[in-house]
C-alpha positions in Angstrom: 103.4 66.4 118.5 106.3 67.7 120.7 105.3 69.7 124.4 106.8 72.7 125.5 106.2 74.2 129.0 107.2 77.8 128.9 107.2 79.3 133.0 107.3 83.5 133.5 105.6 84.9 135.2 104.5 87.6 133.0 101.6 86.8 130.6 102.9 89.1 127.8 106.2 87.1 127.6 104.3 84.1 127.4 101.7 85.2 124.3 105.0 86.3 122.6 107.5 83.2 123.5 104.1 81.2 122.3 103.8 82.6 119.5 106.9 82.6 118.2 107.3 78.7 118.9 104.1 78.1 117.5 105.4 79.8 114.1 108.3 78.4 114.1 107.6 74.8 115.4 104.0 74.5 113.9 102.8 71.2 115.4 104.0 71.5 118.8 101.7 72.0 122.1 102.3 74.8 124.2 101.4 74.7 127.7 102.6 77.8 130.2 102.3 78.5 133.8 102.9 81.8 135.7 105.0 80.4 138.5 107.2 78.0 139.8 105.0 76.2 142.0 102.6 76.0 138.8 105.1 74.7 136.7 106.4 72.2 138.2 102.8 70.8 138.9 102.0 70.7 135.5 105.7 69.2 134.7 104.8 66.4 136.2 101.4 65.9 135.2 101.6 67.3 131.5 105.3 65.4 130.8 106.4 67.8 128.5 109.4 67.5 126.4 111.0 70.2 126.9 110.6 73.4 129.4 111.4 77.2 129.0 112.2 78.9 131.9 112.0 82.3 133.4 114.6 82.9 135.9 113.3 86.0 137.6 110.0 85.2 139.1 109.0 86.4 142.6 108.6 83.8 145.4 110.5 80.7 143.7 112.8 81.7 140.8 113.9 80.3 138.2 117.4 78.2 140.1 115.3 77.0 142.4 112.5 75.9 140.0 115.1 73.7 137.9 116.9 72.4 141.2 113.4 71.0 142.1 112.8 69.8 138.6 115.7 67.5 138.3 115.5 66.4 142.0 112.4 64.9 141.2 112.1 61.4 139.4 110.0 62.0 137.2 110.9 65.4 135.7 114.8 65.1 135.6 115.2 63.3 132.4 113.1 67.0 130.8 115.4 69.5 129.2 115.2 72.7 130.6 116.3 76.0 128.5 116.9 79.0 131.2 116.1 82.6 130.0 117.2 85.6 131.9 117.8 88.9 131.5 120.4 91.0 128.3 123.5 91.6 131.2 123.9 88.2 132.2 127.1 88.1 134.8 128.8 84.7 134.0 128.6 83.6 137.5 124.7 83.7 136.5 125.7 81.6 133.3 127.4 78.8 135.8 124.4 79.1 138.3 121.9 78.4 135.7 124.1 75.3 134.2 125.4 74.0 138.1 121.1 73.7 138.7 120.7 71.6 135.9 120.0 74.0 132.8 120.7 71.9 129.8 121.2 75.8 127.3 120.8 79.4 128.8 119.1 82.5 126.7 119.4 86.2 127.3 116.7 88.6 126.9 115.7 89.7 124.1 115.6 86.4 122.4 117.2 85.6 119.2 114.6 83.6 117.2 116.6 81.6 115.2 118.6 80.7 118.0 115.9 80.0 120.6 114.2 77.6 118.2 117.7 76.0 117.5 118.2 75.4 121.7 114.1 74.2 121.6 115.3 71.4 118.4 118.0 70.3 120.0 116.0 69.7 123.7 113.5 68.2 121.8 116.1 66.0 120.1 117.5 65.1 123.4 114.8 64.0 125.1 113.8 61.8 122.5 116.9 60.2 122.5 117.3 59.8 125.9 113.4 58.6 126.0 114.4 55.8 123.4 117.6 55.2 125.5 115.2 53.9 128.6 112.6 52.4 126.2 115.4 50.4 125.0 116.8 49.9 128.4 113.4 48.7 129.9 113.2 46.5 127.0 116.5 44.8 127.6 116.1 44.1 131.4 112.3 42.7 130.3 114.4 40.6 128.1 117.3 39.6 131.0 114.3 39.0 133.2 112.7 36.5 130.7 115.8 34.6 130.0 117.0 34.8 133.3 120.5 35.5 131.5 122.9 37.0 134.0 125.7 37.7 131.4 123.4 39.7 129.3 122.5 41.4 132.6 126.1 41.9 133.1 127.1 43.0 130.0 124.5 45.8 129.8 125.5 47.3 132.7 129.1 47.6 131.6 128.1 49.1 128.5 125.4 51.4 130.8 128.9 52.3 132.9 130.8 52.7 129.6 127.7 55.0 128.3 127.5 57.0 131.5 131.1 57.7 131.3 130.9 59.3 127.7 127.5 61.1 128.6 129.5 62.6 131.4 132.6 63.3 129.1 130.1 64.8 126.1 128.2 66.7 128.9 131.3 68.4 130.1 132.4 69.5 127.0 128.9 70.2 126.1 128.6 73.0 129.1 132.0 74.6 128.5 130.6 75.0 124.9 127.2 75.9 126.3 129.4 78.9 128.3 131.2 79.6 125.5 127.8 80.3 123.4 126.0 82.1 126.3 129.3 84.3 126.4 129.3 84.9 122.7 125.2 85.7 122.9 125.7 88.2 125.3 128.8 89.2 123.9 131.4 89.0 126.9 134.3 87.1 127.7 136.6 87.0 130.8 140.1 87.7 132.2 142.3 86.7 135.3 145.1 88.6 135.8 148.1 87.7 137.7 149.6 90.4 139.5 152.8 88.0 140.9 154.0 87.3 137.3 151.9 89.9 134.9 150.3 87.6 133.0 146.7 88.0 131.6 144.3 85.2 130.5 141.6 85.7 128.3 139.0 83.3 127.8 137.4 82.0 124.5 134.7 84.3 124.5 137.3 87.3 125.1 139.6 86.2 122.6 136.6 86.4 120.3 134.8 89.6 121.5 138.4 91.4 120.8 139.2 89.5 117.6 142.6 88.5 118.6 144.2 85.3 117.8 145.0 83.2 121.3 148.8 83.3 120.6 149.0 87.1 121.0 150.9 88.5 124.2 149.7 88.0 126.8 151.5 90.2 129.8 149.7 92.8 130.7 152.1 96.3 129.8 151.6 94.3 125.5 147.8 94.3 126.6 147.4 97.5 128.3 149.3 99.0 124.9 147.5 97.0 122.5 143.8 97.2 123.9 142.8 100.5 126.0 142.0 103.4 123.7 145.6 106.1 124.5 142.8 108.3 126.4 141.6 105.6 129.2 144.8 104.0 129.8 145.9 105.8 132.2 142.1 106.1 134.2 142.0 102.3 133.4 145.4 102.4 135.4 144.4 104.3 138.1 141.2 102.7 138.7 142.7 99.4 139.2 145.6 100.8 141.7 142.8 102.4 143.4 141.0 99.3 144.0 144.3 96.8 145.1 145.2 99.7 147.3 141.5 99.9 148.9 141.6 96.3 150.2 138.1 95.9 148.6 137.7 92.2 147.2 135.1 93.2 144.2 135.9 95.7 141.5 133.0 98.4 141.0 131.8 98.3 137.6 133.3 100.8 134.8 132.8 102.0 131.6 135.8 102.2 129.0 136.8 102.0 125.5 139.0 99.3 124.0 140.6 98.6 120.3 140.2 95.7 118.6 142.8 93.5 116.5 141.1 95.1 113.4 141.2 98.7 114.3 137.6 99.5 115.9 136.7 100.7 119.0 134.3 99.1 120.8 132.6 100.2 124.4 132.4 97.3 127.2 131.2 97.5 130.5 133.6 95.8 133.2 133.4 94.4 136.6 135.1 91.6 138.8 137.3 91.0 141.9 140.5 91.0 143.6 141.8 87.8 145.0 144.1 88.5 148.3 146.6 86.0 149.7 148.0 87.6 153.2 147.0 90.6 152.3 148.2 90.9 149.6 146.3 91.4 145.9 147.7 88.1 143.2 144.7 87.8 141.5 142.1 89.8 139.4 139.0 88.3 137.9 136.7 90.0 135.4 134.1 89.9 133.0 133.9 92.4 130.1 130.4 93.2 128.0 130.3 95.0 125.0 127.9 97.7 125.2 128.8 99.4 122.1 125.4 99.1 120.7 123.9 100.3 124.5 126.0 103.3 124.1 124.9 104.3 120.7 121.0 103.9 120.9 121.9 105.7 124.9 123.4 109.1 122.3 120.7 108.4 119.9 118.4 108.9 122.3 120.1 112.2 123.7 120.1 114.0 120.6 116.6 112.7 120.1 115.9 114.7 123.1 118.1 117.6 122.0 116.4 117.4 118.7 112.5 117.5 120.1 113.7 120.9 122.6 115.2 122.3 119.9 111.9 121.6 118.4 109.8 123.1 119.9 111.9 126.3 120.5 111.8 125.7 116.4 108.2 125.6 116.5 107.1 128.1 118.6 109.4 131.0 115.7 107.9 129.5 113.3 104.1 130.0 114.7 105.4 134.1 115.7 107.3 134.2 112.8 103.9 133.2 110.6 101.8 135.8 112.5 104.7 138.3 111.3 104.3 136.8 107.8 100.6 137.6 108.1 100.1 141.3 108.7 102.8 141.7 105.7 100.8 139.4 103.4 97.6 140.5 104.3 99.1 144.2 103.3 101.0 143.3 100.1 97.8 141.4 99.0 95.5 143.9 99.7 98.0 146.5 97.6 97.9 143.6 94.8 93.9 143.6 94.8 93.9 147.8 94.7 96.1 147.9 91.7 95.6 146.9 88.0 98.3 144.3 86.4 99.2 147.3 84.2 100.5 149.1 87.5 104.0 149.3 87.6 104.7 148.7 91.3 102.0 145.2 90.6 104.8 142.9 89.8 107.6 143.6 92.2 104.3 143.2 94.8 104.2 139.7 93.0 107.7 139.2 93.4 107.9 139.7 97.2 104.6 137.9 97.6 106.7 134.6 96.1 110.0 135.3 97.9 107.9 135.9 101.1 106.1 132.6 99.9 109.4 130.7 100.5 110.0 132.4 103.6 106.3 130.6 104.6 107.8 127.6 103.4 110.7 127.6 105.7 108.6 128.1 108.8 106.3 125.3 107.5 109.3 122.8 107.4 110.3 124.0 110.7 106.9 122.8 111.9 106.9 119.7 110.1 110.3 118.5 111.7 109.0 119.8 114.9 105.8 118.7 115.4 105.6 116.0 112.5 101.8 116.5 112.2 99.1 115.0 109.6 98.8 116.7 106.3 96.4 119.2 106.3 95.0 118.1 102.2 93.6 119.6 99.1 93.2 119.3 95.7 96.2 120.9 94.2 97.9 121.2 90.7 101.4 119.3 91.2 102.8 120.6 88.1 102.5 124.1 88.4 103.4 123.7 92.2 106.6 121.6 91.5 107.3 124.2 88.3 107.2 126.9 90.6 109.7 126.0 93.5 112.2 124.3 91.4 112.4 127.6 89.1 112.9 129.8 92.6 115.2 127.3 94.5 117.3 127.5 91.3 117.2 131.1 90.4 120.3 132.8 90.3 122.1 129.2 89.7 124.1 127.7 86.8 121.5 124.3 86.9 119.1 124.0 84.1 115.2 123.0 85.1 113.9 120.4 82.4 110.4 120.2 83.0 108.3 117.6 81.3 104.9 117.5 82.6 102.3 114.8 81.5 99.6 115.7 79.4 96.4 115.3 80.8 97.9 115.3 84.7 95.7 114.5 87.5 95.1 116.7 90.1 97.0 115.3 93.4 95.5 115.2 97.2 98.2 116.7 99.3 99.7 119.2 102.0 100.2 122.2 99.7 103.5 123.3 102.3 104.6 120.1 102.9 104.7 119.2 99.6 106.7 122.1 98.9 109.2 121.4 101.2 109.6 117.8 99.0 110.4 119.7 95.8 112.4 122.2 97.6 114.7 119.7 99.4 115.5 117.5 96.0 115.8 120.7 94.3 118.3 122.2 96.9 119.9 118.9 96.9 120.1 118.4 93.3 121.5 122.2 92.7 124.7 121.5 95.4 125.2 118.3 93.5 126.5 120.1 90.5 128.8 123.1 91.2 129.6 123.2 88.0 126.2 123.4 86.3 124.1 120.6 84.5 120.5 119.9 84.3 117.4 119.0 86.9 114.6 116.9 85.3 111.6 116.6 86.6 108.8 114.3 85.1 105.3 114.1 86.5 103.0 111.2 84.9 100.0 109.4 86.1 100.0 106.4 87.4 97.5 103.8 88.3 99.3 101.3 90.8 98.3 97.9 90.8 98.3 95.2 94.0 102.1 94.8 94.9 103.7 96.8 92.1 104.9 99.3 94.2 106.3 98.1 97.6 104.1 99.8 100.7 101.9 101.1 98.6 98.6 100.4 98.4 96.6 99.9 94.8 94.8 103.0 93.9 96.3 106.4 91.5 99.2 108.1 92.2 101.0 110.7 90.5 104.4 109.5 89.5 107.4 111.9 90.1 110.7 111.7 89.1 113.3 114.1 90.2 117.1 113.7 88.5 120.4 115.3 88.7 123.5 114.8 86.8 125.7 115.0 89.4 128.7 113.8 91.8 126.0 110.6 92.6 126.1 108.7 96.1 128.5 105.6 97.1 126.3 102.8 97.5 127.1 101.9 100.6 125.6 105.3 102.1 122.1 104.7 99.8 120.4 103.1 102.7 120.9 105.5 105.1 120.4 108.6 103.1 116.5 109.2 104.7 118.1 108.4 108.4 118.0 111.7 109.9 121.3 113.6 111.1 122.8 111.9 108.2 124.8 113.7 105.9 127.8 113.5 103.7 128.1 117.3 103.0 130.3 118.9 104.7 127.4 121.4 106.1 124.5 120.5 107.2 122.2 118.8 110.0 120.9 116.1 107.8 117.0 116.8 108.0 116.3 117.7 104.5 116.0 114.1 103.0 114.6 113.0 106.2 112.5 115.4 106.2 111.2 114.6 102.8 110.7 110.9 103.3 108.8 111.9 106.5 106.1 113.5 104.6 105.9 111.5 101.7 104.7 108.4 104.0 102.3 110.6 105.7 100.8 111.0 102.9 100.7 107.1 102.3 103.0 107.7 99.1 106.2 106.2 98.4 109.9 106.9 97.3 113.3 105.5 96.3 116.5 106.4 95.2 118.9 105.3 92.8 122.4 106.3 92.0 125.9 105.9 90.4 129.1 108.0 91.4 129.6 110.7 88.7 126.7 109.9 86.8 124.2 111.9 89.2 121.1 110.7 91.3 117.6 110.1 90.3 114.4 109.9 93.1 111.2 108.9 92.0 108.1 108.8 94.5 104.4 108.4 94.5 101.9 110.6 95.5 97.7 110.2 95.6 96.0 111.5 93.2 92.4 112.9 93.7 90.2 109.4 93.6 86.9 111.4 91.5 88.8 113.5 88.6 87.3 116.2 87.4 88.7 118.0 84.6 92.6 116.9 84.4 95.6 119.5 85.0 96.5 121.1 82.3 100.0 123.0 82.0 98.1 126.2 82.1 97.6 128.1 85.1 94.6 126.6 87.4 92.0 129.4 87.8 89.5 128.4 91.1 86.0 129.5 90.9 84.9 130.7 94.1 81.4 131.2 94.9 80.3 135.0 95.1 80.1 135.8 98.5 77.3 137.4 100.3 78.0 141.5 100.1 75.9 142.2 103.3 77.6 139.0 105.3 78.8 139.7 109.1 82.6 138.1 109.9 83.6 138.1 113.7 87.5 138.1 113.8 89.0 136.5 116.6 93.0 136.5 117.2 95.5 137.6 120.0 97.8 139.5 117.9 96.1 142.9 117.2 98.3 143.5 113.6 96.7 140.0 112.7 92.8 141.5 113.6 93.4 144.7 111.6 95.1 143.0 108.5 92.2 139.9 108.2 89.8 142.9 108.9 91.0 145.1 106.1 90.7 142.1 103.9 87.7 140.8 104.5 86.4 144.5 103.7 87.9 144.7 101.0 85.9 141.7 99.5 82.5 143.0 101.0 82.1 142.3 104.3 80.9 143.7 108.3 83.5 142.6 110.3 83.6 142.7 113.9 86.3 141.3 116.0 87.5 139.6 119.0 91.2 139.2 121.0 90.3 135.9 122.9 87.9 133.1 122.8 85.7 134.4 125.8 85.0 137.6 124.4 83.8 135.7 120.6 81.5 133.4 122.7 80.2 136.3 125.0 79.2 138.3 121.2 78.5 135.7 119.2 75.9 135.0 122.2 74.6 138.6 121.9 74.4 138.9 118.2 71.8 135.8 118.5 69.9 137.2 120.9 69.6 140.0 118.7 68.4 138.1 115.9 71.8 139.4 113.8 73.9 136.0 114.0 77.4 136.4 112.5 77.5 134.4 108.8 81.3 134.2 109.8 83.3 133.1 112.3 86.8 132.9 111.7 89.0 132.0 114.7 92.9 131.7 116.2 93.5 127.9 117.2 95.4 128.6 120.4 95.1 131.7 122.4 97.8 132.2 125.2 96.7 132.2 128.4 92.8 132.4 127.4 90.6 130.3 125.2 91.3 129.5 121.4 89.1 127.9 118.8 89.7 124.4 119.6 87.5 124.9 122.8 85.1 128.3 121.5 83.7 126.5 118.8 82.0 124.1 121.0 80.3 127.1 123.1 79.7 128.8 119.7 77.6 125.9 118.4 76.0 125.3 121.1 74.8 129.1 120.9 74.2 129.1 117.5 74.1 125.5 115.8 74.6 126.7 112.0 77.6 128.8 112.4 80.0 128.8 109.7 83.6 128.6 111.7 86.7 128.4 110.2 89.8 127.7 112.3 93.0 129.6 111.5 96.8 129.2 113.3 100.7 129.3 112.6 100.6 125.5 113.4 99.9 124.3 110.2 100.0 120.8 110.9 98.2 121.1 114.3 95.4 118.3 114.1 92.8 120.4 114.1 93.9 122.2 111.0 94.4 118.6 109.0 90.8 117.3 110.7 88.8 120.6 111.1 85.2 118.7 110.4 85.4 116.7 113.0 86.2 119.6 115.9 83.1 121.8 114.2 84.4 123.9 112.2 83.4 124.8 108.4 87.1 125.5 106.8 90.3 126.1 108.0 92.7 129.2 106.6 96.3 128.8 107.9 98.6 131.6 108.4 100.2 133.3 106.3 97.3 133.4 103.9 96.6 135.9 101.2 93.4 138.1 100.3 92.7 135.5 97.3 93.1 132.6 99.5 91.1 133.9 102.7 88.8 134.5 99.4 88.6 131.4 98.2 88.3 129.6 101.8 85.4 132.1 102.5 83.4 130.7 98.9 84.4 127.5 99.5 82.5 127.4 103.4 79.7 129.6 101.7 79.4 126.4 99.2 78.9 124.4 101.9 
């Protein structure tokens, strides 16, 4: 069973670097210590065959640690494998090897590569172990026989050994550079200034793909390799610099072309060599930091993203409390006329265009604030029917439906869900400028262990969503769902991203396939409601709401003054008192007073955040404490706040979020009578 001593001085890199070796290497012993002084106690009691070692470590570091180490008899035949940090300077690389490194690692650690440098150490010392058991064995032998010419004779071929170990070990830490300059992806230059001649090393030659009989004076360099917009900073940094006197080169940041065309970033630093005062020589290193640069811009626009964000989701929420006084009105003009009316159906109509217009503020708040689905029972069918009829209206794309029989209800985020349909609708619909057709198939499905990657056994609705358009190269199918990708000429790239993003919140699951000019087909997953009652059916789902209580009291509570007077008007319009309330202090103050005069509101519907004051989140717990069987329901333009997805478990009874109409403030009143 082969030893390994691992030395940081950091636990957590120890329980990872162990655990890595041990499922890599599965019979090996790992033994660790959190210092040098520890390590190099238990190195020479433990004998291990190998050690892995930290180089930054406060008091002794890691140079020292292997100095010590092959200093002392009894540790210097163990491998040691230095690890330091991702920019390694190649002066570094030579420290590590000049101390008596036998391979050298950069943070983070490749794996494969690691456990390649632990084989090979392990290797070593087993062969070098079986070299002195052999050894030992042969002068037990000259001892025995007293044979001075075997003696002899094994010490030349010791000599002759020696002299090949030393050859093989030379060559073994140039290659050894080479691979530690290749890890970390660097190479470096000299440049003589007397003749203008530049000298790349291996790792150079291989970082910049060039062959090592290109040119190499500097003008066919400069030309070659710096990007036409830093050649001439590149220039006048380095005059700078001779002219300054200064012997090291402050590190810089440019761009440089490769012998295959791209551009890659590196980082570069070095210094000038001076000969009476003169500059002959420059030394440098280069690091590519391409990769660096892009997750450094990633990161930017993820920041420019998330304040955009929340500029995004603080319309939407004012933009929602618009929405509401309009469809509190249009519904309450709805519930005063007959069908037969002839204003009724253009009151329908705006209520659905005014439904998308809520849809577009709930994808705003979905990208902004990416929060948990707030769920119900809903009828996919006539949902996905719906959107994909009004995102195409007007176009020359044809909507073939085809709707299971028998269709399960599904468990889902009503909005979010129809900000799925929307997006592969709006996709599918620019797809074919010239016209063509949109299925959409719904089925159930009842997903077995493993038949569906990431998802978990259980039933789904199955949803397929086709076009017969200008399809997607395959080379850009795996990077569809990335956000800010796009091949359109417009657009930011959210609405697939977008779409993926709420599918896995819901624990569903969806792929693509596609062929150029033969259009583009997704098909996800969605949960079904576990205990079916009756199944969907392709008519329209009437809900039956419990009658509600004529003579019930409702205490309003909301900031925004059109809101109170549009949910007021509603409520009466079903049948109830309604009282109301602009912040949480004044709700508590009468909720407290209508208990101590034995008239307890049967309703308390309140705004989730107040400005400046308190909202629902922290009344209701003042509220119930007043009166422990109120029936709260929470109510906010941040649909997918937390509280709205997990509105039990902060106290409250239902949750209504805005804009809602008079039949859904209806049916959320029933549903919390029910209860």
């Amino acid at each position: 069973m082969p030893k390994i001593l691992a030395i940081d001085d950091k636990q957590d890199n120890l329980i990872t670097l162990s655990a890595v070796l041990r499922s890599l290497i599965p019979d090996c012993n790992i033994i660790t210590a959190l210092s040098g002084v520890e390590g190099i106690e238990k190195a020479i009691s433990e004998s291990p065959d190998t050690i892995l070692l930290d180089i930054k470590m406060p008091g002794m570091d890691g140079y020292e640690v292997c100095n010590r180490l092959k200093a002392n008899e009894q540790t210097k035949h163990i491998p040691v494998i230095m690890i330091s940090a991702i920019r390694t300077e190649s002066q570094d690389l030579v420290k590590g090897l000049d101390s008596g490194a036998d391979a050298y690692l950069a943070k983070p650690i490749d794996e494969h590569l690691l456990i390649a440098q632990v084989n090979t150490a392990l290797r070593t010392k087993k062969a070098e172990d079986q070299l002195r058991n052999q050894k030992e064995s042969m002068e037990a032998m000259v001892r025995d026989r007293t044979a001075e010419l075997l003696l002899t004779n094994q010490q030349l071929k010791n000599e002759i050994e020696e002299r090949k170990q030393a050859e093989k070990m030379l060559k073994e830490s140039e290659s050894k550079l080479l691979q530690a300059q290749y890890i970390s992806r660097m190479g470096d230059f000299t440049w003589d200034l007397s003749t203008g001649d530049v000298t790349f090393s291996k790792g150079l030659y291989g970082l910049l793909k060039y062959d090592v009989d290109m040119e190499k004076n500097h003008q066919s360099v400069d030309a070659n390799i710096h990007h036409s917009e830093d050649l001439e900073r590149v220039k006048t940094w380095l005059m700078e610099m001779i002219s300054s006197g200064e012997k090291k080169l402050p590190p810089t940041e440019f761009r440089i072309t490769c012998h295959d065309g791209t551009l890659i970033d590196i980082y570069i630093e070095g210094r000038i060599e001076f000969k009476d005062g003169e500059a002959v020589k420059i030394f440098g290193t280069c690091q590519d930091i391409t990769e660096q640069k892009t997750i450094e811009k990633e990161l930017q626009k993820m920041q420019n993203i998330k304040s955009v964000g929340t500029l995004a989701g603080g319309i939407a929420h004012d933009f929602n409390n618009i929405l509401m006084g309009l469809f509190g009105n249009i519904s309450i003009a709805k519930d005063k006329l007959s069908k037969d009316h002839p204003g009724f159906k253009f009151l329908e109509e705006t209520e659905k265009s005014m439904g998308r217009a809520t849809r577009l503020t709930k994808q705003l708040l979905t990208f902004a604030k990416g929060g948990a689905p707030v769920k119900e029972d809903i009828s996919l069918g006539a949902l996905a029917k719906e959107i994909a009829c009004f995102d195409l209206s007007g176009s020359n794309v044809r909507l073939v439906f085809e709707p299971a029989d028998g269709l399960w209800m599904a468990q889902v985020d009503k909005g979010q869900i129809q900000q799925v349909f929307s997006n592969l609708t709006i996709n599918a619909d620019q797809a074919m400028p010239d016209g063509g057709h949109l299925h959409i198939t719904l089925e159930n499905a009842v997903v077995s262990e493993n038949a569906v990657p990431n998802l978990c056994p259980g039933k789904y609705i199955k949803v397929s969503v086709g076009d017969e358009g200008t399809g997607i190269e395959q080379k850009y199918l795996d990077r569809i769902f990335d956000p800010y990708f796009t091949t359109k000429q417009t657009g930011c790239g959210l609405g697939l991203a977008t779409v993926i993003s709420i599918i896995n919140k819901h624990n569903g699951h969806i792929n693509v396939e596609s062929q150029l000019g033969k259009g583009t087909h997704f098909t996800f997953y969605l949960p079904a409601v576990e205990n079916q009652g009756c199944p969907e059916t392709n008519q329209a789902v009437v809900m039956n709401v419990p009658k509600a209580e004529q003579t019930a009291r409702v205490l309003v509570m909301d900031d925004e003054k059109v809101i109170l007077k549009v949910t007021q008007k509603m409520l009466e319009r079903i049948g109830y008192e309604v009282e109301t309330a602009c912040c949480g202090e004044q709700a508590i103050e009468m909720c407290k007073q209508a208990v101590d005069a034995g008239k307890a509101f049967d309703f308390v519907i309140m705004d989730l955040t107040i400005p400046g004051g308190i909202g629902g989140k922290e009344a209701i717990r003042e509220i119930l404490e007043i009166d422990p069987n109120a029936r709260a329901i929470v109510s906010s333009g941040y649909a997918d706040d937390p509280v709205m997805a997990n509105y039990a478990e902060y106290g409250f009874k239902g949750m209504a979020a805005k804009p809602y109409t008079l039949d859904e403030l209806r049916a959320v009143m029933g549903q919390v009578l029910e209860k």
